[in-house]
N, C-alpha and C positions, 0 to 999 in steps of 0.2 A: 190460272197460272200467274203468280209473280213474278217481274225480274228487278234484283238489286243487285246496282255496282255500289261496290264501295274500295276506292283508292286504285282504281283498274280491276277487282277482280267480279266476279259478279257470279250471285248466286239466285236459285230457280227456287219459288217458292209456289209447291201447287199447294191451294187451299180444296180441300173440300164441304161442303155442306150437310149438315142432317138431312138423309133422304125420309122421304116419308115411311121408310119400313126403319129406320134409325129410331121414330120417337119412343116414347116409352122404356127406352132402352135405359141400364143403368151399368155405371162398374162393376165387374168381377159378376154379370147376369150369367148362369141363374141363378148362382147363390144368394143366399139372402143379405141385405146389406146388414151388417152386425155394427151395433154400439157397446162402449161401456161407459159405467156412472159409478162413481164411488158410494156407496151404501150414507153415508151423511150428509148427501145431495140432500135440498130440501124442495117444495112445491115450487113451480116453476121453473126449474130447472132446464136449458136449454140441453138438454142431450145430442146434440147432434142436429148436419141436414142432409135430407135425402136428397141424395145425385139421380136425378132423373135428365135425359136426355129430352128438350123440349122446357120451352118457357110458358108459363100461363094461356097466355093466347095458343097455342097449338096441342098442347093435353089436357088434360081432366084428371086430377087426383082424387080418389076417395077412399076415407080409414074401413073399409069393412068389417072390420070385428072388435069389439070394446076393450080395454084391459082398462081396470082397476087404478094404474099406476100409470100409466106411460100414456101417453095423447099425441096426436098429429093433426099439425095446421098444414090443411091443402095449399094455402095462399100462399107462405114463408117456408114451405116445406121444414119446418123445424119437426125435431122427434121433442119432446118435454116431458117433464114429469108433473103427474095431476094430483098429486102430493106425496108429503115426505117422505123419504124410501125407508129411514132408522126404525119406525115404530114396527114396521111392517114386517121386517128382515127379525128385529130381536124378538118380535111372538112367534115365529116359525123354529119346527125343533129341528129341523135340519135343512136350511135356508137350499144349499144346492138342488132337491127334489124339485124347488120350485121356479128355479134359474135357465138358461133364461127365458125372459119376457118375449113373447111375439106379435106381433102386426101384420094384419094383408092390408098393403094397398093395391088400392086396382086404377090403374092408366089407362086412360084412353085418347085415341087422337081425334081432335077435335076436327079435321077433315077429311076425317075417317069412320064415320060415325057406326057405318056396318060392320068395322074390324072386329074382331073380338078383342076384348078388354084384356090388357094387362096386369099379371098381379105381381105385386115385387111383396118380398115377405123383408120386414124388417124383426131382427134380433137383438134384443137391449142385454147385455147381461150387468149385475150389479157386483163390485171389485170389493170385498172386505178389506177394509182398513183396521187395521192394530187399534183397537179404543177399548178393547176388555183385557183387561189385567187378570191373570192369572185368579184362581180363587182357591182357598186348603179345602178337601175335604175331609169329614170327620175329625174334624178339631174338639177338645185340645188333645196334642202331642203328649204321652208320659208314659216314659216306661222305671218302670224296677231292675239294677241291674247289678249283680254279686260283686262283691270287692275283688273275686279271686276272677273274675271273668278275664279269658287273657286277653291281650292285645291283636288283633285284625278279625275278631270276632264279631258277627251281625247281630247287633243288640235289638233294633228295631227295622221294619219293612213296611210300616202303616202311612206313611207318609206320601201322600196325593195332592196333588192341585190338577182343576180341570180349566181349561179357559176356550169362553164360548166365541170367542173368534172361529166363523166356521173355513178356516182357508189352513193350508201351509205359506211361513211360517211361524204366521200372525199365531196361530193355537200350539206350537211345538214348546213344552216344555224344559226347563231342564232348572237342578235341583242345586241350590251352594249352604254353607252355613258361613255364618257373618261370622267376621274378627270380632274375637272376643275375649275376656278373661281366661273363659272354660272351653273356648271351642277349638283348646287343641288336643282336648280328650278326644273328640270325635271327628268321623272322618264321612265322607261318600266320595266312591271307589267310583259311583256310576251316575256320572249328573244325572241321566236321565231319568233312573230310575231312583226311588225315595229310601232305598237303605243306607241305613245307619251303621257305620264300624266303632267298635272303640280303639282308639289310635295310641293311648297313652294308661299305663297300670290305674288302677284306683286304689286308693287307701281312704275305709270311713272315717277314719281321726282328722285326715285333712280336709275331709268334702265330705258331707251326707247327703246333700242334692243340689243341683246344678241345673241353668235353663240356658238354653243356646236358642240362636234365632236362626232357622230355616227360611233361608229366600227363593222364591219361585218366579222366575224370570222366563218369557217368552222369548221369539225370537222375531217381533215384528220389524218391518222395518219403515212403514209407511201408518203413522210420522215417527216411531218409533219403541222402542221395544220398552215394554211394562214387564211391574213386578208388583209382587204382594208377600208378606211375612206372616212365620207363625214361630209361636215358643214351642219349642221342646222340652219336655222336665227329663231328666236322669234320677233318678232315688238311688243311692247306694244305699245295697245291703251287706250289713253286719257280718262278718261271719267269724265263725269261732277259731281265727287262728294268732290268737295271741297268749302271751300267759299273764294271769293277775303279776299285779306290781304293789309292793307294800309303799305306806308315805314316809317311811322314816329307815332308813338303811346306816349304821347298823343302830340295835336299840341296845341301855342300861337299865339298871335300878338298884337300889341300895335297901336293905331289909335290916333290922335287928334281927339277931339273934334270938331274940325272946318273942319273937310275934306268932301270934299263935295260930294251927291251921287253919287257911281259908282264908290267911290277909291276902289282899289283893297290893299286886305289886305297884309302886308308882313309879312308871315307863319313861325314861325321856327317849328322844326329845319329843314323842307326844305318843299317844296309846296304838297298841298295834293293831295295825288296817292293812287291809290290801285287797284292791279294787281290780274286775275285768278291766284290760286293756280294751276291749271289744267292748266302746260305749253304745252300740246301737242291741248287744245281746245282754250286754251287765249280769252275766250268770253268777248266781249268790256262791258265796266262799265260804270253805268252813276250815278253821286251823287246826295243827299239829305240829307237837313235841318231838322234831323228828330225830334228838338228838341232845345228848348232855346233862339234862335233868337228873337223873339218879332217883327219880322217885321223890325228890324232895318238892317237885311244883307240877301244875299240873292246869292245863289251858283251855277255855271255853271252847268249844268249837267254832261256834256261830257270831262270836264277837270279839274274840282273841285276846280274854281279860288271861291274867297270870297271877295266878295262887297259890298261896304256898299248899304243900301237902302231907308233910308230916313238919317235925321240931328239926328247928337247925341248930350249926354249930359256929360258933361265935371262928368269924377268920375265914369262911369257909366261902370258893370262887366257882363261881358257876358259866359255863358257857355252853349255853346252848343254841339248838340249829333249831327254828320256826319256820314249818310250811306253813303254806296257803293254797290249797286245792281247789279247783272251780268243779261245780256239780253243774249237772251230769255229766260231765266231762273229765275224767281223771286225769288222763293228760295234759291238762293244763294247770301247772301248777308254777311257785317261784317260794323259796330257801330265803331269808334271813338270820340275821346273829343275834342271841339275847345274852348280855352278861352282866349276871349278878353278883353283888359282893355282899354279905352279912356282917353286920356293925354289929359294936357293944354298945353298954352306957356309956355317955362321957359324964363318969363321975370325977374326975381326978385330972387336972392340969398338969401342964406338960414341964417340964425343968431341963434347962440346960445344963450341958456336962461341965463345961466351966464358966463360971459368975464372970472370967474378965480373960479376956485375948486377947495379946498380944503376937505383935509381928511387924517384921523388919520389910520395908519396900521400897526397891531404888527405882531413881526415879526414871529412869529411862525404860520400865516398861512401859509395855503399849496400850493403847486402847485395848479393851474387853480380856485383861487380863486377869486369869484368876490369883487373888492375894491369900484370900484361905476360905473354910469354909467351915459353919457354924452348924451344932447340933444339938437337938432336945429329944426326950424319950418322955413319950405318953403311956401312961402303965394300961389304959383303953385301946391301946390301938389304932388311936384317930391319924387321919392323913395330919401333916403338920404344913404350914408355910410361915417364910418368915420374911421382916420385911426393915427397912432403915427406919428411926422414928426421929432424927435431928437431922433433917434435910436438907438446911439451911446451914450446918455444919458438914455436911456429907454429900457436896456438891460434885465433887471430885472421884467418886465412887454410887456406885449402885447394887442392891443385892440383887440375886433371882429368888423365885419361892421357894426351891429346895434348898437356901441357905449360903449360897457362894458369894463372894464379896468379889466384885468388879471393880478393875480399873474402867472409868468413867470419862477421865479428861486427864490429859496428861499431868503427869505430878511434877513439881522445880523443888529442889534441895534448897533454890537461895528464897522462894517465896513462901513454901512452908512446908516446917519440915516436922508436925506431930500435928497428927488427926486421933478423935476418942469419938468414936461411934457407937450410939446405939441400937442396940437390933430386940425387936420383939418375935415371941414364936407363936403362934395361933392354930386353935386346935377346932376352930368352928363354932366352941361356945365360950370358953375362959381366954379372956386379954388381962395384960399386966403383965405379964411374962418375958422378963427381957436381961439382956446380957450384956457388957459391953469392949467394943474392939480398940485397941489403942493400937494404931499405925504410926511408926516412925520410919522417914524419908530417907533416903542413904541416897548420900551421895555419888554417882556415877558420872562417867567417862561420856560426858553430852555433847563434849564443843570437840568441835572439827581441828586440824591445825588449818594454817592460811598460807597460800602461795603471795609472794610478793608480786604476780599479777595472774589473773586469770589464764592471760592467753601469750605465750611465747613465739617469739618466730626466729631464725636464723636462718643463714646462706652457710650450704654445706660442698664440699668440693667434691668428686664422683669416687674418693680414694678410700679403701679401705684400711680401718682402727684410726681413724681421724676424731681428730675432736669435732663437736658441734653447737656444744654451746651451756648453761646452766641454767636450771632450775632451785628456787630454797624456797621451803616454807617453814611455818613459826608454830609451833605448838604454846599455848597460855597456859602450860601446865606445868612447860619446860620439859614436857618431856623430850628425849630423843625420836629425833622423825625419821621413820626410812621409806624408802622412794622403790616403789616398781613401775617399770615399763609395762602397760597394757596390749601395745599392738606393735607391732612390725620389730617383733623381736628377733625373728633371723636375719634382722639388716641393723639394729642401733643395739645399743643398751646403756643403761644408768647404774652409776655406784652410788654410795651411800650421802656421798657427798654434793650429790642434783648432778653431778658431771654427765653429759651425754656424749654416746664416742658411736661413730659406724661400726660395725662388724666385719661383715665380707660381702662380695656380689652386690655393689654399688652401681656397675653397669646394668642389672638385671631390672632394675626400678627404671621403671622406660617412663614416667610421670616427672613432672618438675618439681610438684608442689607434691609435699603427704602429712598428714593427719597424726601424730605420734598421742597419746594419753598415759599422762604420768599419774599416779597416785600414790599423794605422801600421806604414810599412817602412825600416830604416836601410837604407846606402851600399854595396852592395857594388863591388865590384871582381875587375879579372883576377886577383890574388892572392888574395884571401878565398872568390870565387865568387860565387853570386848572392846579393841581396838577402835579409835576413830579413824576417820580416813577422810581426805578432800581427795579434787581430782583436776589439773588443770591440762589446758590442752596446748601442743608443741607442733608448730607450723614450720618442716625443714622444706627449704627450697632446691635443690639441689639444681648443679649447673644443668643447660638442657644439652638433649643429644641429639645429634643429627640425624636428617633422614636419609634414607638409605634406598638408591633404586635398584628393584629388584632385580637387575641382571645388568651387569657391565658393560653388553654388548646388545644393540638391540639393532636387528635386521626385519627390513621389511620390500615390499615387491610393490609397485605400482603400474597401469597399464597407463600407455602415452597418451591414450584417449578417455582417458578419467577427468571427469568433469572439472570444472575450479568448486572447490568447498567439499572434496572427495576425503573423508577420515585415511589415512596410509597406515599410522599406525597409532597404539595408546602406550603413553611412557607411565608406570608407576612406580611411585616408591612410598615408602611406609617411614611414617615419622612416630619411633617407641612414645614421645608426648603427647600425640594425636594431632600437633598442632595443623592447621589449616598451612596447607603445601601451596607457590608457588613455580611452574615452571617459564624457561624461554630456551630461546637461542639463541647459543652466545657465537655463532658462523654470520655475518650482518653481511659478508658477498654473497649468500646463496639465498638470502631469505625472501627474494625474488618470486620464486620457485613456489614454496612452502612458506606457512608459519605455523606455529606451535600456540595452541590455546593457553592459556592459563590450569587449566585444567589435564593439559598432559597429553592434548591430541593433536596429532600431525598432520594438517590438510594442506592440501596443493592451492594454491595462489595464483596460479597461473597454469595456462594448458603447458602438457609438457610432449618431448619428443625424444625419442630415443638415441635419433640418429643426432641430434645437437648436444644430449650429455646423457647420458646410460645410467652414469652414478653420481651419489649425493652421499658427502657423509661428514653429517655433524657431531659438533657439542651441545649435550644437552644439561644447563644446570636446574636442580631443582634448590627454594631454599622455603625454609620456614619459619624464617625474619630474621631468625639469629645466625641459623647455622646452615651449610651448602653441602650437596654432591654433584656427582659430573658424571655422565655416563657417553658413552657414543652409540649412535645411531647412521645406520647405513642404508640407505635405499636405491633400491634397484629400478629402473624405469624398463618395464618390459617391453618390447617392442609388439605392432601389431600389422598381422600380414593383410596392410589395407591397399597397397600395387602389385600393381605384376613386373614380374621380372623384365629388361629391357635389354634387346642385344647389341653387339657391338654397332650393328649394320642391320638393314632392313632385311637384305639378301646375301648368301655366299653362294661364291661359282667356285667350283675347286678343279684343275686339269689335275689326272693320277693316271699313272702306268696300270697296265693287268696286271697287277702284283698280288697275291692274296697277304695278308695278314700287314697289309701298309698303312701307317698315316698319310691319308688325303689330304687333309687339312683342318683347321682351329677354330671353335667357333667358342664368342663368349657371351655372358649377360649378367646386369648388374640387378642388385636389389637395393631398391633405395634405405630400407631400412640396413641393411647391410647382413643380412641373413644368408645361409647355404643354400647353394643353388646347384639342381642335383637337373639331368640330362638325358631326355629316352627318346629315339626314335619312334617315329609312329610309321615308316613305310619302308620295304624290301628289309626290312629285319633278315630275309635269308642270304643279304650279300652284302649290308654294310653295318656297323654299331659305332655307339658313341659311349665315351666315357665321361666319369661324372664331372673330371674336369674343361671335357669341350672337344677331344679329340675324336675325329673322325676317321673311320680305318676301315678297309676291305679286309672280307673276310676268306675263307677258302676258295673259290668257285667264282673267280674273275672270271676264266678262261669261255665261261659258258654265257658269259652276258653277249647277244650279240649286238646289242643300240650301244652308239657310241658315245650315247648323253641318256643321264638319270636326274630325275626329279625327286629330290627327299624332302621328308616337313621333320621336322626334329622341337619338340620341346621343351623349354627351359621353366622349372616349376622350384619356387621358393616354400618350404615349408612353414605349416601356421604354428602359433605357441599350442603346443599340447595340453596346457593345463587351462588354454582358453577354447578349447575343443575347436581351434578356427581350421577348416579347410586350407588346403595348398593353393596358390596360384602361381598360372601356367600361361606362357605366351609360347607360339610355334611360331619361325622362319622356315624361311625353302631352301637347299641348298643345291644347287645345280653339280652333275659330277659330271666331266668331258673326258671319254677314252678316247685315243687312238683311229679315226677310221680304218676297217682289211680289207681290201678289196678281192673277191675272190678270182679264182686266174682258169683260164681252160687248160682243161688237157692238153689239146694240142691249137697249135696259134692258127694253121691252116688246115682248111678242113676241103677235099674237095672230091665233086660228085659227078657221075654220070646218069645222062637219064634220056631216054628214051624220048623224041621227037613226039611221040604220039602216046604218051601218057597221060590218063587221064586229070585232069585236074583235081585235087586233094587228096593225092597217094602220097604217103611219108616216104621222102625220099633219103631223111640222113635224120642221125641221133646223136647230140651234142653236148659234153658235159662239163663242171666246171668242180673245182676242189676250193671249199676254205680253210684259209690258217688254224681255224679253232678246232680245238679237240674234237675227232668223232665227229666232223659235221661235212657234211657234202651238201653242196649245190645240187638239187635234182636236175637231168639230165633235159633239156629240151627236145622237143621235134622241128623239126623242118619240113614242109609239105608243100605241092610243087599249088600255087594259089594261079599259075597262066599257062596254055598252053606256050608250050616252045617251037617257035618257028623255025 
């Protein structure tokens, strides 16, 4: 046994020793003592030491049975490994069968020599680390899979990775596919397991095959979790749902008349074809006339040449409809247009109807006007086009190929005014062929008149059929100019003479400034053409108008207890200019109290009270710069029931007759805000009331009160503002009421008795009574009884 103090306290420390039936002994005996070793441990490996109870000198260690791997030093009691554990772990197909490792050792105590020996069993087991990555089996990945296949369909189920970590959750798989171009065709619904969905439509025109990379990912965690990759291929298949497409939509050609049957036609814009859409089936196409021929042509099937097939006629307009069918497949088919037209010779050039043209053109047509238009007649029937051949003279105009003469660029009377044009007409083989235009300029109506300024302005007065001001402008032609008003004609107008005058409803124009548009136009005529026209613009100012607040009288309510910076009330008025409004207050005694924002709002300035001044009532001007209004504003300060009522006197005493239906006496009480103040009894309600101005009074049934002093509580309650939902307050006094004392009287004043000498003591010898004044009431009757014998 030990003892230690430490600081005054002191603690007992028994020790005990290994008894000799202790040695040998180990932790957690009798089970085996168990180790573990990571499977990458290599030779030498210190696994562990055996906890045996006893030091060298007093036991004897020895390994009794061999293992392969694992060794034990009796000396160091270490457990170790007698080589590498990896080679050994990864040739076994199922490492657990052979896990774990065991050891007998056998202890003995060395001055014990006759005991029987101790055998402690040690247990090594070996801990799989994450060092094998995942592996694919039956690589490689590819499937075939239909264009038409739909979406969340399982295209593929082959897909496996094993991995020889023999533990969880070092070997636990699970299945992802990488970001990719293509891999959001496909999907896996189920990591764990290796099916394949298709997630997204297929189309062969867009994709014919695709590889996405399948990753297989363990879930190790010690040192950490591995992966390994494989490609997937997709093949899309072909399928037949589309219909051929020709290359050329829609098709021509052009034939003589004279060609004889079985020409082949010459097709623009190139020979008819038409190819499966479905490039992975390209099913052969074979054509047909499905329409319009007449027997005159007649179409290869297998190449979609076009021949004639009997004699045509010179003129004669062919349209026809061109299938294209895919075999075996009749259902796929697609319709094109073929149009033929049949020529003659061109033996014979073409002549126009007149050798020279003339025509008159003012100059103020416009761009891409037509001036006239030119014609030749081919005795062949050829298309014709025609075209300008002094272009250098014919700057100013342009033809089209069917013959029409453009205006090209604007034409001027004063810079030239006769043009002689050229024109050739072409038939596809004869040139030389030509005509010519002579154009003479006409003068037109092209200048404007001019105002003597742009822009006008005048100050107009608000009156209506007033003058406001002139406008003139000058025509260089001389001609007479007249003048319309464009806008705000129910308010101004213009005579002939630029004079501008108001109309009516000059009030109604709430604006200062307005925009008027005059436009002066000289004379045209069938020779000049239309009228010219300028247009200048007239800036009237007109005086401004006041603004106006919306209500003459403006009332408003404020409570006594409203903060400073409380809105009371909002003044507005409306100015017809729009102009930006100032307000104030023109009251400078009361603005104490209140002031008024610029803006039109009324806040309190100061706490306010009721009982010091109830009402406020100003002038309010508003202006907006030029011009004023005035209105009045009135405000009410509402009181608020924040005391209780107070009475005249703390206490009343009232002396009153038994009188029913009497004033006893007056009781008052004030309210500081200066409110009604209303008076109820709160005790003997059946013999006295109060009224609401303070009087106090008996009521029927004096005669029955027999005390000649009453205590009442009476109280005095000021009503709160109703629309401030505020409670009443109530103060109660006492009021003392003093009747009369009655004394009540005997019947008779002497009363006198005989008795008996020898009677006994508390016999009732006499009955004594007495009457009082109040109604209906008697004094009950006493006894007398004799309390001593009589000597």
């Amino acid at each position: 046994m030990a003892f230690l103090s430490v600081f005054g306290a002191s603690l007992v420390i028994i020790l005990h020793s290994v008894s000799g039936q202790n040695l040998c002994g180990y932790p957690n005996a009798p089970n085996p003592s168990f180790f573990e070793v990571f499977e990458n441990e290599t030779q030498g490996y210190v696994i562990g030491l055996l906890g045996v109870y006893g030091n060298n000198s007093e036991v004897t260690l020895t390994q009794k049975n061999s293992n392969e791997y694992v060794g034990f030093n009796s000396t160091t009691r270490q457990v170790y490994l007698l080589q590498d554990l990896q080679p050994w772990i990864d040739s076994l197909p199922d490492p657990k069968r052979y896990l774990p490792m065991d050891l007998s050792i056998a202890c003995t105590v060395i001055a014990m020599p006759s005991q029987k020996e101790t055998t402690i069993k040690v247990s090594v087991d070996v801990v799989d680390i994450n060092n094998k990555a995942p592996l694919f089996i039956n690589t490689p990945y590819a499937t075939n899979v239909s264009e038409l296949t739909p979406v969340g369909h399982v295209i593929y189920t082959q897909i496996e990775a094993s991995d020889d970590d023999y533990s969880f959750p070092n070997n636990f798989v699970f299945y992802t596919i990488e970001k990719s171009s293509y891999s959001d065709y496909l999907t896996i619904p189920n990591k764990y397991e290796g099916s394949v969905i298709l997630a997204q439509p297929l189309d062969y025109r867009q994709v014919t095959s695709f590889a996405v990379t399948i990753l297989a990912q363990d879930q190790g965690e010690i040192p950490g979790a591995l992966n390994s990759s494989a490609t997937f291929w997709v093949h899309v298949i072909d399928e037949d749902n589309l219909n051929p497409e020709f290359s050329g939509n829609p098709y021509s050609a052009e034939v003589l008349y004279t060609a004889n049957v079985g020409t082949v036609l010459n097709i623009e814009p190139n020979a008819i074809e038409a190819v499966d859409q479905d490039l992975g089936i390209n099913s052969p196409v074979f054509y047909s006339i499905d329409y319009g021929s007449d027997g005159y042509f007649a179409i290869e099937n297998s190449t979609g040449v076009v021949s004639t097939s009997k004699r045509l006629i010179k003129g004669q307009q062919f349209f026809m409809l061109i299938k294209a069918t895919e075999t075996p497949n009749m259902d796929r088919y697609t319709l094109t247009s073929l149009h033929v037209s049949v020529k003659g010779f061109n033996d014979n050039a073409p002549t126009f109807d007149l050798s020279e043209y003339a025509i008159d053109a003012m100059e103020n047509l416009p761009v891409g006007s037509t001036v006239l238009r030119v014609s030749a007649t081919d005795p062949d029937g050829d298309d014709l086009t025609y075209r300008l051949l002094n272009l250098d003279k014919a700057a100013d105009f342009e033809m089209s190929i069917d013959g029409f003469l453009l205006i090209r660029n604007i034409l001027d009377f004063t810079a030239k005014r006769f043009y002689k044009l050229e024109v050739e007409v072409f038939d596809g083989l004869h040139t030389g062929v030509t005509t010519t235009i002579a154009v003479t300029v006409s003068n037109a109506n092209r200048r404007n008149p001019v105002f003597s300024q742009s822009t006008y302005s005048f100050y107009a007065a608000r009156e209506d059929h007033s003058h406001v001001g002139t406008v003139a402008a000058v025509d260089s032609a001389e001609s007479q100019v007249n003048y319309t008003l464009l806008s705000l004609r129910d308010f101004f107008e213009i005579d002939q003479s630029g004079e501008i005058f108001t109309v009516r409803a000059m009030q109604d124009l709430v604006r200062s400034d307005y925009e008027l548009s005059v436009l002066a136009c000289n004379q045209g005529n069938q020779l000049l053409g239309e009228p010219r026209c300028s247009a200048a613009e007239v800036v009237v100012t007109l005086s401004d108008l006041p603004p106006v607040f919306d209500a003459s009288v403006y009332k408003a309510e404020v409570l006594e207890t409203a903060p400073v910076g409380t809105t009371v009330a909002r003044l507005v008025a409306t100015d017809p200019s729009g102009d930006e409004l100032h307000y104030r207050l023109l009251d400078s005694d009361t603005l104490t109290d209140f002031k008024l924002t610029d803006s039109g709002h009324l806040v309190t300035s100061a706490t306010l009270s009721s009982t010091k001044q109830k009402f406020y009532n100003f002038t309010v001007e508003v202006s907006d710069g030029a011009e004023l209004d005035f209105t009045s504003l009135q405000v009410t300060v509402l009181s608020t029931n924040r005391a209780n009522p107070v009475f005249s006197q703390p206490a009343y005493t009232f002396t009153a007759a038994r009188t029913d239906d009497a004033v006893i006496g007056h009781i008052e009480a004030f309210n500081s805000a200066g409110g009604h103040i209303s008076y109820r009894l709160n005790s003997y309600e059946r013999y006295f009331a109060v009224t609401n101005k303070g009087d106090i009074y008996t009521k029927k049934i004096m005669q029955v009160l027999l005390s000649s002093s009453w205590e009442l509580s009476v109280s005095a309650c000021s009503r709160g503002q109703s629309k401030l939902e505020e409670d009443e307050r109530c103060t109660a006094t006492a009021i003392t009421v003093e009747f009369p004392t009655i004394q009540p009287k005997f019947e008779v004043h002497v009363y006198t008795v005989d008795i008996v000498e020898l009677i006994p003591v508390g016999v009732t010898i006499l009955r004594v009574s007495a009457l009082s004044p109040l109604p209906v009431r008697r004094v009950p009757g006493g006894k007398m009884w004799l309390a001593c014998a009589w000597m």
